[in-house]
Steps between C-alpha positions, in 0.01 A plus 500: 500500500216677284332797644111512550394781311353753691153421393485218288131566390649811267871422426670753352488582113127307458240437698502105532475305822780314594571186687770353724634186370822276559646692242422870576268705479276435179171645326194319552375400125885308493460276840320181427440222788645167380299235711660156695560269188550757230819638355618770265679432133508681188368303205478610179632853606236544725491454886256264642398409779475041478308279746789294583366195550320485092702736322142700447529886501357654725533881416715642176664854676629557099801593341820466607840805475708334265791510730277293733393259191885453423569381882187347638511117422202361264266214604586520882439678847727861541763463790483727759783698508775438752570799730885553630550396865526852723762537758433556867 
């Protein structure tokens, strides 16, 4: 389990806010809210957020790692990743 930094409005080596997300720990200016009815997918190289329903984009976040590019499936919705079961 990821640690909350110890103040996670100055984390340590820079001075940008941070926020908790289902993935750890993150800064600020890289969390974006994807609304009911949207999804994420990279098009183009680029990650976008789509309205669902049309296909229209909604936001462009821009451009994509190249490892990312290589792995992330073009023209649809990225999977959510599946976590390993813990033991009790």
């Amino acid at each position: 389990m990821a640690r909350r930094p110890a103040n996670p409005s100055t984390p340590q080596g820079g001075g940008e806010e941070l926020v908790l997300t289902p993935g750890g720990w993150r800064p600020k200016s890289r969390v974006h809210k994807v609304e009911p009815g949207q999804h994420v997918e990279v098009r183009d190289g680029r990650l976008k957020v789509i309205e669902s329903a049309t296909g229209k984009i909604v936001v462009d976040l821009g451009v994509v790692g190249k490892e990312v590019a290589k792995t992330a499936r073009g023209g649809g919705p990225m999977q959510k990743a599946k976590c390993p079961k813990s033991k009790k």
